[in-house]
DOPARO-409847 format. One line per 2 residues: number of its first residue (from 0); their letters; for each residue x, y, z of N, C-alpha, C, CB. Coordinates in nm, 3 decimals, m for minus. Glycine has a CB too. Example, Ala and Ser with C-alpha at 12.3 -4.5 7.8 and 13.67 -1.06 7.14 Angstrom:
// residues 2
0> AS> 1.319,m0.569,0.780,1.230,m0.450,0.780,1.320,m0.330,0.780,1.131,m0.447,0.905 | 1.285,m0.225,0.708,1.367,m0.106,0.714,1.290,0.003,0.787,1.408,m0.060,0.572
This chain:
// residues 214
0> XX> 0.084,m0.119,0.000,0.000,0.000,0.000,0.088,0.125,0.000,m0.096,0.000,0.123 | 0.011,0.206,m0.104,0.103,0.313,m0.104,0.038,0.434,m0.017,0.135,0.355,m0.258
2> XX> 0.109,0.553,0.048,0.016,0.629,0.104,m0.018,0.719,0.008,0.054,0.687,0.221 | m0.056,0.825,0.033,m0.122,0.955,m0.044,m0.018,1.039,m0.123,m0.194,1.061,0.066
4> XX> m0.030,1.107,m0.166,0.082,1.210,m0.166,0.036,1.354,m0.083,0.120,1.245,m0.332 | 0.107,1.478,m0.029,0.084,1.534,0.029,m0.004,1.648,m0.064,0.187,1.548,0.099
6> XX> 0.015,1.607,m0.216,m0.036,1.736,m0.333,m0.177,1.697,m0.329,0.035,1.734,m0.519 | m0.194,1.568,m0.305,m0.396,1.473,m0.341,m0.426,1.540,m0.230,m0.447,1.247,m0.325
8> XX> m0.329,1.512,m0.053,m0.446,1.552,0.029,m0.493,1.645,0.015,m0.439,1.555,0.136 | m0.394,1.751,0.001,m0.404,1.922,0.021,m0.527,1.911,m0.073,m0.250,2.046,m0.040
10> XX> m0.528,1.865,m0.210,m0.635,1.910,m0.332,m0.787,1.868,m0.235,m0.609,1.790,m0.519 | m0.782,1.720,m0.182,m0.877,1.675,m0.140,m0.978,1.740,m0.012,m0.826,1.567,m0.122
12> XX> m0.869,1.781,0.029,m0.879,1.911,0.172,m0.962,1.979,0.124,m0.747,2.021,0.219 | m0.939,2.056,0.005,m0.962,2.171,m0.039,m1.116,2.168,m0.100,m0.850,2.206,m0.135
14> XX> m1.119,2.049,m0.173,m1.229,2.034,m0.198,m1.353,2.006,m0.119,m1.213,1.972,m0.261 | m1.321,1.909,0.010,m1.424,1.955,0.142,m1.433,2.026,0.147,m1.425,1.946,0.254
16> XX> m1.328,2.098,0.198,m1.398,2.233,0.222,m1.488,2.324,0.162,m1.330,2.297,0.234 | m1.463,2.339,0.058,m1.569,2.403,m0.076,m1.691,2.367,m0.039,m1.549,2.341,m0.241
18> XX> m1.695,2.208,m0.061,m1.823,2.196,m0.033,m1.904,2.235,0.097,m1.835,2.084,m0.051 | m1.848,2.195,0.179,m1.905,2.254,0.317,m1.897,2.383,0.308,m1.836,2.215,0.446
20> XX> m1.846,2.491,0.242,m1.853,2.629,0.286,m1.999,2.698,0.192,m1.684,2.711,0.248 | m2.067,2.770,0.248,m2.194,2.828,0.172,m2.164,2.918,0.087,m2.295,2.887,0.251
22> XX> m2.244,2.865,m0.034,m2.189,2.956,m0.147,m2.270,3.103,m0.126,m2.222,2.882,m0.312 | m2.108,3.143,m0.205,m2.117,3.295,m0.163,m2.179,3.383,m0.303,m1.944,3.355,m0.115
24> XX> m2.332,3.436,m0.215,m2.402,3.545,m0.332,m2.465,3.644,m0.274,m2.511,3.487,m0.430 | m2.455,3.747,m0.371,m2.537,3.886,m0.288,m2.661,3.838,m0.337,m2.499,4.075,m0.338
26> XX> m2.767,3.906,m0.259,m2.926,3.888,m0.284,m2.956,4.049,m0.287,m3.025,3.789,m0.144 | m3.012,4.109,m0.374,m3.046,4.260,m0.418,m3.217,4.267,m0.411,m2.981,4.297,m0.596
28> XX> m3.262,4.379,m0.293,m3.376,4.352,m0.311,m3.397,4.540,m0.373,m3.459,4.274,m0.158 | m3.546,4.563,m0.429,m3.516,4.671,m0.487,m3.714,4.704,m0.488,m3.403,4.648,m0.650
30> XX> m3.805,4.803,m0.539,m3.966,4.790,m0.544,m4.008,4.759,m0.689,m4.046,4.934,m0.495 | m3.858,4.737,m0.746,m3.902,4.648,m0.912,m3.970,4.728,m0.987,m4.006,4.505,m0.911
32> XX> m4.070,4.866,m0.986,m4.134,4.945,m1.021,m4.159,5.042,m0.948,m4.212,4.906,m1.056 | m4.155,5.174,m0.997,m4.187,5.276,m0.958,m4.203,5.386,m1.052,m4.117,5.296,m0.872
34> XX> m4.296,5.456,m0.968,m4.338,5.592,m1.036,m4.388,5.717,m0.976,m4.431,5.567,m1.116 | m4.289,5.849,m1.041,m4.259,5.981,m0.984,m4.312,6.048,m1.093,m4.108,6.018,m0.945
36> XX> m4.287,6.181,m1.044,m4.341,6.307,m1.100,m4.221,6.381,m1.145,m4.427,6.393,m0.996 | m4.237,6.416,m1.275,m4.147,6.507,m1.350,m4.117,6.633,m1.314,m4.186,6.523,m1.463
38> XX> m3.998,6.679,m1.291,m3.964,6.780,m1.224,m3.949,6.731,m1.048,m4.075,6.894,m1.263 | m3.984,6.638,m0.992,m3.944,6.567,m0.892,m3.825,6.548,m0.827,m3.970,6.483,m0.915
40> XX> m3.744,6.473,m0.693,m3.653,6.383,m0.665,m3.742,6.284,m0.632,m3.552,6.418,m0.567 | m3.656,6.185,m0.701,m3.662,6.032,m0.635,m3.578,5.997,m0.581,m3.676,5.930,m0.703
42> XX> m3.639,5.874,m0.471,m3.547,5.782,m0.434,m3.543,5.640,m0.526,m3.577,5.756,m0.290 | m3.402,5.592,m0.525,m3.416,5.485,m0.598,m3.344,5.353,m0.499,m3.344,5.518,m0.749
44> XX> m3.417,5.288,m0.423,m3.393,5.243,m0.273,m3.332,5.094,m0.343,m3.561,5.233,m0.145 | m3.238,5.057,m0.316,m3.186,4.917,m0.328,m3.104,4.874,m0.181,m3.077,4.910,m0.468
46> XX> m3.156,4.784,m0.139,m3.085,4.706,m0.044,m3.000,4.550,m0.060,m3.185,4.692,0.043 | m2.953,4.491,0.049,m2.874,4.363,m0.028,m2.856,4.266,0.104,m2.696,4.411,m0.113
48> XX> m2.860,4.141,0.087,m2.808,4.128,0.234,m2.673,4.038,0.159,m2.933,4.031,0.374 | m2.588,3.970,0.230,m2.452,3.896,0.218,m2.416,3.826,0.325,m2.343,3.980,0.194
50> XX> m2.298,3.726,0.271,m2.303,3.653,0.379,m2.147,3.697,0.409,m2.349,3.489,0.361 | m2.089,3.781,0.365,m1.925,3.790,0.408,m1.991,3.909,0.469,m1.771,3.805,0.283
52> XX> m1.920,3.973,0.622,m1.928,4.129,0.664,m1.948,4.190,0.578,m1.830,4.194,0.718 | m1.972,4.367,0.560,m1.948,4.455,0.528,m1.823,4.514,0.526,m2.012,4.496,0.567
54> XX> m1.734,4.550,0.412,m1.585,4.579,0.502,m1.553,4.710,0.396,m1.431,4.415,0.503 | m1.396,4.752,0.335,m1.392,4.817,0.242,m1.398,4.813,0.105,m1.333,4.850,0.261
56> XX> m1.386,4.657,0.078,m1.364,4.583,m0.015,m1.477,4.628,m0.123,m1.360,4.442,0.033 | m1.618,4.633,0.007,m1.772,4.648,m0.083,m1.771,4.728,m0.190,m1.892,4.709,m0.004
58> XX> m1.845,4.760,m0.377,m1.877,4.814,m0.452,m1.986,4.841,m0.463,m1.845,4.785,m0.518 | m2.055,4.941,m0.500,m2.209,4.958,m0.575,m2.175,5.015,m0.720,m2.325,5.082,m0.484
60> XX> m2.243,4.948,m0.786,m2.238,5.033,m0.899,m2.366,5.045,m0.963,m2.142,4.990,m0.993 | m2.448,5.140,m0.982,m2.573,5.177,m1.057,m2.558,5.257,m1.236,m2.648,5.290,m0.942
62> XX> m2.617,5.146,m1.311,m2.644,5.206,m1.421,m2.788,5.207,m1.445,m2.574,5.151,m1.520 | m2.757,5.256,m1.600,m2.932,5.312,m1.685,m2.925,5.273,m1.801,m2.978,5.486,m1.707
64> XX> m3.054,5.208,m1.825,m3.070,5.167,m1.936,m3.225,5.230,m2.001,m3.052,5.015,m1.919 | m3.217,5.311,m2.114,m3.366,5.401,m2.146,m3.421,5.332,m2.201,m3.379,5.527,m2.224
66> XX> m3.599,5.377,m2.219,m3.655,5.292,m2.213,m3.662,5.303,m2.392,m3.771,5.296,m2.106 | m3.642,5.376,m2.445,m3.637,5.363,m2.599,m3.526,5.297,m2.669,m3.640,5.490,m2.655
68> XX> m3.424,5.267,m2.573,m3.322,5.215,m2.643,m3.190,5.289,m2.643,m3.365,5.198,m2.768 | m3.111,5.220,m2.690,m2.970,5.276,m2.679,m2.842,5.191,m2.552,m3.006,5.451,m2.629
70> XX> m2.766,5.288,m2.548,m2.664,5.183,m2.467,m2.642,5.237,m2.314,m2.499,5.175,m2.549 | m2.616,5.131,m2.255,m2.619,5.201,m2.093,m2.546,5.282,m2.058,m2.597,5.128,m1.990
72> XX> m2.571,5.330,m1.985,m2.524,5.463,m1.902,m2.475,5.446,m1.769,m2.635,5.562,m1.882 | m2.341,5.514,m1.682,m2.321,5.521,m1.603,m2.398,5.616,m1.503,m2.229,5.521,m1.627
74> XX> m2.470,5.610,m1.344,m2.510,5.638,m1.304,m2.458,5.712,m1.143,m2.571,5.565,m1.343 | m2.384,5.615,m1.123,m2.323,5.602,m0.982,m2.175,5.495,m0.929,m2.452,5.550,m0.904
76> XX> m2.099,5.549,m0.883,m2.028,5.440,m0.805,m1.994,5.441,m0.681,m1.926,5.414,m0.850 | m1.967,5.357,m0.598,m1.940,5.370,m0.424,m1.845,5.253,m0.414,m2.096,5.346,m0.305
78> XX> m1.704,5.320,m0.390,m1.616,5.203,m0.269,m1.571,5.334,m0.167,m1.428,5.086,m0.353 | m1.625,5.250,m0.092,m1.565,5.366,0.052,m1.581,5.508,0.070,m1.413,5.375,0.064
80> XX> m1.578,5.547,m0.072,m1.682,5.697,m0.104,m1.741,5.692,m0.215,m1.610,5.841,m0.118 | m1.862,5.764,m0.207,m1.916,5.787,m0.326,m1.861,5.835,m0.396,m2.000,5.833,m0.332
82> XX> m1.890,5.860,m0.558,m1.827,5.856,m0.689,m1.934,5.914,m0.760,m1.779,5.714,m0.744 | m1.937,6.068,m0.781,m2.067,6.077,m0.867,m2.018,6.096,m1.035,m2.166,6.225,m0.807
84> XX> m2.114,6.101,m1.130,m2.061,6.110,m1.271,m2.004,6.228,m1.273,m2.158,6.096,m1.384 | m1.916,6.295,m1.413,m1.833,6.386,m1.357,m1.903,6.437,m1.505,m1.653,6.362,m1.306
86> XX> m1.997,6.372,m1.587,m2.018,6.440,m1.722,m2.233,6.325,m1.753,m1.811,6.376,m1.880 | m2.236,6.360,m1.838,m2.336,6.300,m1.952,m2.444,6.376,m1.830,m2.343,6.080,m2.001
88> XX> m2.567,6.270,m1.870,m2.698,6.324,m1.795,m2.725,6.368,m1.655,m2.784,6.236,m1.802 | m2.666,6.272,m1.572,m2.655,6.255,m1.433,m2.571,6.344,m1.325,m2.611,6.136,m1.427
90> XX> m2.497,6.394,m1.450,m2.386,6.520,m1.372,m2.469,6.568,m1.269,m2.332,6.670,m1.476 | m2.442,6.596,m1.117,m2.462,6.685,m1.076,m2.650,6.629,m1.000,m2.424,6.801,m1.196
92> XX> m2.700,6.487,m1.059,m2.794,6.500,m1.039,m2.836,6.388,m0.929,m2.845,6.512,m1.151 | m2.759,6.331,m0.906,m2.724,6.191,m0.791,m2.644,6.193,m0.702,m2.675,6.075,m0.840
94> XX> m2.705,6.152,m0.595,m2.644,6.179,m0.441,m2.679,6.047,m0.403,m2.715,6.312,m0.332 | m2.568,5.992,m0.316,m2.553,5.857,m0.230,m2.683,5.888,m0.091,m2.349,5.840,m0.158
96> XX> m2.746,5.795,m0.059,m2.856,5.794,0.029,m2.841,5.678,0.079,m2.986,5.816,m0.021 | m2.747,5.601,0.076,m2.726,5.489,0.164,m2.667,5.481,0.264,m2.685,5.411,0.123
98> XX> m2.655,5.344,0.377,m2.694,5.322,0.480,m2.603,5.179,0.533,m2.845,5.319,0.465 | m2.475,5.165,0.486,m2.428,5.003,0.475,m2.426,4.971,0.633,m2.251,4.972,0.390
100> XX> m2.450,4.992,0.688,m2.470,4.922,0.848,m2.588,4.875,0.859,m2.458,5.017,0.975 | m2.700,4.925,0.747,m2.823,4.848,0.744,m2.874,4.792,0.600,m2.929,4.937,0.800
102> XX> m2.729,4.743,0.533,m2.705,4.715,0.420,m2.809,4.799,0.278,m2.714,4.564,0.439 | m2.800,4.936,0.325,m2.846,5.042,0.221,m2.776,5.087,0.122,m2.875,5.148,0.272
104> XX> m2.801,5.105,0.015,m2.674,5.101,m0.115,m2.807,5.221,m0.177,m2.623,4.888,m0.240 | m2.877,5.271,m0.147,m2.981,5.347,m0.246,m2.939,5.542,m0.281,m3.159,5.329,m0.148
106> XX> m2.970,5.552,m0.401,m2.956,5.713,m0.420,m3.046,5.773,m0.457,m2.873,5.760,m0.500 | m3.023,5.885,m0.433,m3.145,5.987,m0.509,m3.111,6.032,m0.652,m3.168,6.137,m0.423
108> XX> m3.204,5.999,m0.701,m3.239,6.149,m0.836,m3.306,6.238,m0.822,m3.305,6.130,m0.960 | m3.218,6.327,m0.843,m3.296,6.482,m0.904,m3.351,6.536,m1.017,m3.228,6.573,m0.902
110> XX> m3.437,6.608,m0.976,m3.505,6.703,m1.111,m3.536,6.564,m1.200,m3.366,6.844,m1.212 | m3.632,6.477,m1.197,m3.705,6.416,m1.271,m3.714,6.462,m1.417,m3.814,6.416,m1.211
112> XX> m3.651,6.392,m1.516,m3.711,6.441,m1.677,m3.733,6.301,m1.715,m3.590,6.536,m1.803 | m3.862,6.348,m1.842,m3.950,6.251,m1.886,m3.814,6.147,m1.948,m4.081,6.319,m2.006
114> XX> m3.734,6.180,m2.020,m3.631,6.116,m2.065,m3.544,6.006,m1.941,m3.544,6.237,m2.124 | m3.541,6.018,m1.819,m3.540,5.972,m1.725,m3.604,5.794,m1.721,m3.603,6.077,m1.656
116> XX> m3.664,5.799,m1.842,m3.769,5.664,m1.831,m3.670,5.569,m1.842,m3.899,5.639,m1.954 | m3.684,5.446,m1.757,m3.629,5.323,m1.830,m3.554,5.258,m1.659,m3.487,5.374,m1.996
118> XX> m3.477,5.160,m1.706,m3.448,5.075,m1.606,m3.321,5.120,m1.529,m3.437,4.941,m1.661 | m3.305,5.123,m1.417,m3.166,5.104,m1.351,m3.152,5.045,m1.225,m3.103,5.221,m1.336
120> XX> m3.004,4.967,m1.259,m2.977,4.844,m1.185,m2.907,4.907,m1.122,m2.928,4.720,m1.238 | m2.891,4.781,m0.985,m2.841,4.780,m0.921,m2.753,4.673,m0.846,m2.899,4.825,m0.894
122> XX> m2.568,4.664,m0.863,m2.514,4.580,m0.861,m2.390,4.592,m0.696,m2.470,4.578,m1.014 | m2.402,4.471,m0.628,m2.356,4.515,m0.450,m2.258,4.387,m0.550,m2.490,4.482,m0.237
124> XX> m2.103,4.419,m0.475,m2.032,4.302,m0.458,m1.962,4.315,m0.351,m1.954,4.266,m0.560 | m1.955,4.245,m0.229,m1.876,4.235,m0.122,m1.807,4.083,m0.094,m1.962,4.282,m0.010
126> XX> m1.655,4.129,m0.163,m1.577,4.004,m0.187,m1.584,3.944,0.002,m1.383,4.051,m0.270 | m1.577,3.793,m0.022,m1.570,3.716,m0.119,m1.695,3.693,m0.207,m1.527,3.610,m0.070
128> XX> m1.811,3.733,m0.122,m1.934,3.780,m0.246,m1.926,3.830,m0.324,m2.022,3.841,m0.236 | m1.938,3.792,m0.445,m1.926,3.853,m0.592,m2.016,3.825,m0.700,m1.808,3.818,m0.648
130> XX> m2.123,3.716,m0.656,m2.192,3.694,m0.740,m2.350,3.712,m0.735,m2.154,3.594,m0.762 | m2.452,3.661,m0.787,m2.606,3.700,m0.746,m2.657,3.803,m0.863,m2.615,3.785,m0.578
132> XX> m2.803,3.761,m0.836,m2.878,3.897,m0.895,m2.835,4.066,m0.949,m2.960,3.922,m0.790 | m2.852,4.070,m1.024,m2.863,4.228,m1.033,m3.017,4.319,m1.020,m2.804,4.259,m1.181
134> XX> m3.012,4.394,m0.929,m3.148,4.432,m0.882,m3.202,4.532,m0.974,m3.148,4.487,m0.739 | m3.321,4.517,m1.010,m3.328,4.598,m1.093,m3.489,4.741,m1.045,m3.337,4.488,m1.237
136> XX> m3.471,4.874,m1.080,m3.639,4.939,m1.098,m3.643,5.016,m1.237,m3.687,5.070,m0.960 | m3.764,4.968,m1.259,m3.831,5.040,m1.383,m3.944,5.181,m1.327,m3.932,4.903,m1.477
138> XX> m3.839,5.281,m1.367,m3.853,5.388,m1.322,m3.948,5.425,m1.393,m3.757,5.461,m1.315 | m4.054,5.523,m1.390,m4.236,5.564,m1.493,m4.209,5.728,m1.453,m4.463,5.472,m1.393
140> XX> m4.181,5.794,m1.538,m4.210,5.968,m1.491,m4.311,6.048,m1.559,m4.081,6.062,m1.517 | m4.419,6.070,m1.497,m4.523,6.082,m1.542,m4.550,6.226,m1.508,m4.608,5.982,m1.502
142> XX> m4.675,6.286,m1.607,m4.691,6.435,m1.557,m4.767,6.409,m1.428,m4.778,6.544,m1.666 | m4.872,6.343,m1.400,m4.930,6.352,m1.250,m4.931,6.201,m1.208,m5.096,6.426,m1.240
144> XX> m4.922,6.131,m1.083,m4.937,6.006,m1.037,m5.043,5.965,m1.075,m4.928,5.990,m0.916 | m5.083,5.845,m1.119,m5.200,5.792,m1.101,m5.268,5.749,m0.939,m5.184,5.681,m1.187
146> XX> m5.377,5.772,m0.969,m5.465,5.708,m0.840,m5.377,5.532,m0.839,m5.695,5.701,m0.889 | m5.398,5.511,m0.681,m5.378,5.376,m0.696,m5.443,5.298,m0.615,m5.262,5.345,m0.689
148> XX> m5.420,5.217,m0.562,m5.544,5.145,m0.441,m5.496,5.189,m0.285,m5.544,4.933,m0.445 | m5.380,5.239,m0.236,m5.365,5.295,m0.179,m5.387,5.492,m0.165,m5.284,5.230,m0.179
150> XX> m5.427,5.526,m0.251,m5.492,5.610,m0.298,m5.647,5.617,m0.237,m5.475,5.588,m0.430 | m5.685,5.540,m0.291,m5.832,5.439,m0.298,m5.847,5.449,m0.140,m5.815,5.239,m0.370
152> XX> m5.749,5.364,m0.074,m5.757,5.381,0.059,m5.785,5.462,0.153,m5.692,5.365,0.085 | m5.697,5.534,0.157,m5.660,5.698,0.188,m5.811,5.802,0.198,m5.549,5.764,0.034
154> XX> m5.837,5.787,0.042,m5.989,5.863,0.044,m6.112,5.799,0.129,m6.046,5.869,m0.112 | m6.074,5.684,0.102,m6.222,5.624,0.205,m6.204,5.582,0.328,m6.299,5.497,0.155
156> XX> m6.080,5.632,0.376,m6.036,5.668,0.508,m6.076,5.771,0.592,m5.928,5.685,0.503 | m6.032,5.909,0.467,m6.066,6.014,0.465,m6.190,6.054,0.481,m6.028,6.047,0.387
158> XX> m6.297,5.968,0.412,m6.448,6.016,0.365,m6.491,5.926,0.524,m6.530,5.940,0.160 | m6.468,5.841,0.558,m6.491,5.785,0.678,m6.486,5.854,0.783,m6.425,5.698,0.698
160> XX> m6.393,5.942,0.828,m6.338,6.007,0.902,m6.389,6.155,0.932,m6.228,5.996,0.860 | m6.395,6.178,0.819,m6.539,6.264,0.766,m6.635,6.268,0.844,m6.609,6.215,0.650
162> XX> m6.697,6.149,0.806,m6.840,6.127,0.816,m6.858,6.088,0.920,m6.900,6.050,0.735 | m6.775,6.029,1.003,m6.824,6.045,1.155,m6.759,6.164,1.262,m6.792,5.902,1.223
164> XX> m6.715,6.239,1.167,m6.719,6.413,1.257,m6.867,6.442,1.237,m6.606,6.575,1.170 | m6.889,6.455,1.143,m7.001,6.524,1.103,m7.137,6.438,1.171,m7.000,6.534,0.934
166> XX> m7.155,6.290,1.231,m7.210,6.248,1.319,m7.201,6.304,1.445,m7.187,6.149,1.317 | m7.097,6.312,1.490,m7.058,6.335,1.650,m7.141,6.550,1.640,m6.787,6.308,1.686
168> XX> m7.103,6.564,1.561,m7.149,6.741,1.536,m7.277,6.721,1.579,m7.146,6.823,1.362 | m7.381,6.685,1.445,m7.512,6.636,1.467,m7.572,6.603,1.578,m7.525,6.549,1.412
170> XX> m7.502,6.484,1.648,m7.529,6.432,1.771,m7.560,6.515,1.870,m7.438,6.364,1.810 | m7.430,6.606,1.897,m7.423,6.697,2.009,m7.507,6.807,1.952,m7.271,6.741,2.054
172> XX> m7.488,6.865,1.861,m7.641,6.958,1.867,m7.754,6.916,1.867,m7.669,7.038,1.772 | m7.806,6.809,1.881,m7.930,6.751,1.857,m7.961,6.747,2.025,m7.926,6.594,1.761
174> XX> m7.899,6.731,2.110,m7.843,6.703,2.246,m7.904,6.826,2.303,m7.670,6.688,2.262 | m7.772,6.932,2.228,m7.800,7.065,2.303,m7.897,7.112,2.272,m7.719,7.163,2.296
176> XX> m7.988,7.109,2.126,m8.115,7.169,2.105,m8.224,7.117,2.204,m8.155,7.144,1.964 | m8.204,7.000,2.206,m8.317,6.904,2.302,m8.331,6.959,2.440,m8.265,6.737,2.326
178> XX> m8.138,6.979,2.523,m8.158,7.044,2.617,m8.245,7.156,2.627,m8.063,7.068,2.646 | m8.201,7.240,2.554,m8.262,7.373,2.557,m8.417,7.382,2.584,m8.233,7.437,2.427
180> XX> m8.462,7.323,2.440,m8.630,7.320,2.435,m8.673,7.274,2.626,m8.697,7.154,2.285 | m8.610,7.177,2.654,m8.612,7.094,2.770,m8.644,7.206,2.916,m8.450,7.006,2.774
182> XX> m8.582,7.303,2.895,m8.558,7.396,2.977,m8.650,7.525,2.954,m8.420,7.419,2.967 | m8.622,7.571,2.807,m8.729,7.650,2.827,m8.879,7.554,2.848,m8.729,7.751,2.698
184> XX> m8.927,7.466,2.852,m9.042,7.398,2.881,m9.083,7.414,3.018,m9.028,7.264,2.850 | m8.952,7.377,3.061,m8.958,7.389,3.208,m8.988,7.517,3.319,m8.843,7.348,3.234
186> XX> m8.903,7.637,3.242,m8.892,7.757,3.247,m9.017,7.821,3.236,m8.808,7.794,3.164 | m9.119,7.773,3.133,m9.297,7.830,3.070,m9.365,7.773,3.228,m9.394,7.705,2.867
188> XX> m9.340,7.639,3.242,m9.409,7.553,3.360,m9.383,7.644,3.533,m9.311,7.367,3.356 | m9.285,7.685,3.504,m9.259,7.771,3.666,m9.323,7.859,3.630,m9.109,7.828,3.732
190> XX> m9.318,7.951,3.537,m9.373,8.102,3.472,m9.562,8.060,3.537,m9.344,8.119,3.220 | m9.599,7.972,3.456,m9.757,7.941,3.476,m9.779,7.877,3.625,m9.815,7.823,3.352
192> XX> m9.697,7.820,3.686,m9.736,7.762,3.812,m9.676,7.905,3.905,m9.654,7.588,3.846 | m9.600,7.974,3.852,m9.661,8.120,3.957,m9.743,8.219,3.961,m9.595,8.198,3.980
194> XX> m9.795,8.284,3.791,m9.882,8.316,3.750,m10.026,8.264,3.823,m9.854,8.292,3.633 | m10.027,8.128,3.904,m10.144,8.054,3.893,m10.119,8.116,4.043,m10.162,7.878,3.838
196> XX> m10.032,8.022,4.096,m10.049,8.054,4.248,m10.069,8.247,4.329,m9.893,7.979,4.306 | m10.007,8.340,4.222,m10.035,8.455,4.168,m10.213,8.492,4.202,m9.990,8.438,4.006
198> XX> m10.251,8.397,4.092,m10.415,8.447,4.083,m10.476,8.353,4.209,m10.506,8.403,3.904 | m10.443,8.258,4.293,m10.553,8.224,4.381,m10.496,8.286,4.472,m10.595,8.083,4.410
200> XX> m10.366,8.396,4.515,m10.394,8.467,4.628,m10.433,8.594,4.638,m10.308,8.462,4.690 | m10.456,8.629,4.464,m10.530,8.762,4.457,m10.734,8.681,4.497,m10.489,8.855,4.238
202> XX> m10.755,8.592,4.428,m10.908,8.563,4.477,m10.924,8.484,4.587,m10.990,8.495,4.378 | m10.807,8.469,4.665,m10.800,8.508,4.863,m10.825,8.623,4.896,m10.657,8.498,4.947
204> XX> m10.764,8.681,4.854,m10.741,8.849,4.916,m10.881,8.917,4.876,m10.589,8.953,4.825 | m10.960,8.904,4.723,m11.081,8.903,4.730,m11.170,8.885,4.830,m11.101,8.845,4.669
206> XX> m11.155,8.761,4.870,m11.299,8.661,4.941,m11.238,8.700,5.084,m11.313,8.436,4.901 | m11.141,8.708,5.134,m11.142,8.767,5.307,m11.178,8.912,5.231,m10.952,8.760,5.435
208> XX> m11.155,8.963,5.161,m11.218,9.164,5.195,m11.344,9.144,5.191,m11.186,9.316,5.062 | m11.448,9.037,5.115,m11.587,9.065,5.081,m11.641,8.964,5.205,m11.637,9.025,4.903
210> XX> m11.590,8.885,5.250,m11.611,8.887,5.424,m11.591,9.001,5.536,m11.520,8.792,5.476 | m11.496,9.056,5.530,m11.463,9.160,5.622,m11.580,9.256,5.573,m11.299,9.221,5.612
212> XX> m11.656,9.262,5.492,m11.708,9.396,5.465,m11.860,9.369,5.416,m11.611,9.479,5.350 | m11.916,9.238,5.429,m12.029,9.163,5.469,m12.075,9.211,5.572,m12.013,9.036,5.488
């Protein structure tokens, strides 16, 4: 029997290990759609989780792709500092808004233009993570938002909310009118029960004088 050689174990080593170690991928989560108002800022929120720390090593890089076509565009970069474009559309119009202690990688756009339409990704690599998804939102810049079902919500929240002020109003004046009448009723009832007692001691005062003078 021969033994091993020391080059098989090491390879063989190596290869356990692989297997036992969890493969390494970023996961990019992002709202996949959205839609702003022209002349606007947006946020364009991408998060990530990983399985290596956070360290300096980490990249973001955000591009654009329009929605009519053509070739992508640089948008953004981040190692250790942000990196804004120094020319084309974006000059001047993107700011870092992230958060890597709560694995936030997201930026803003400014000044919304309709040309603005179309997709941009979003790519995290934190070696030894390097691989995974690219996250993506399909940005909509529209002249006014559409209604939406949260919209929907909102108003018949609103109209709800409404409508039982305008109960409780009702209520209580209906209350206080009632009082009132209640009182002046009461108020007529003393008026006539002195008026009364009034007139039977004037036709006392009668009936002893027309005795006294009998």
């Amino acid at each position: 029997m021969y033994g091993k050689s020391p080059t098989r174990a090491v390879l063989l080593l190596g290869i356990q290990l692989t297997a036992l170690w969890p493969t390494a991928a970023v996961e990019i989560y992002t709202s996949r759609v959205l839609e702003a108002v022209n002349g606007t800022d947006v946020r364009l929120k991408c998060t990530f989780s990983s399985f290596a720390p956070v360290g300096d090593a980490l990249t973001v890089t955000w591009n654009f792709r329009p929605r009519n076509g053509g070739p992508e565009q640089f948008v953004f970069y981040y190692h250790v500092d942000p990196f804004r474009p120094m020319r084309g559309r974006f000059k001047d119009r993107v700011v870092w808004d992230g958060n890597l202690q709560r694995y936030d990688v997201s930026i803003i756009l400014w000044k919304l233009q309709f040309d603005d339409n179309g997709t941009y990704t979003c790519q995290v690599k934190n070696p030894p993570d390097v691989d995974g998804l690219i996250g993506e939102i399909q940005l909509s810049v529209v002249q006014t938002v559409r209604f939406s079902e949260i919209y929907f919500l909102t108003l018949a929240i609103g109209s709800a909310c409404t409508l039982m002020v305008i109960i409780v109003i009702v209520v209580v004046l209906f209350q206080h009118f009632r009082k009132k009448r209640w009182a002046e009723r009461a108020h007529k009832v003393v008026e006539l029960k002195s008026k009364e007692e009034e007139r039977l001691n004037q036709e006392k005062k009668v009936a002893i004088y027309l005795e006294d003078t009998g």
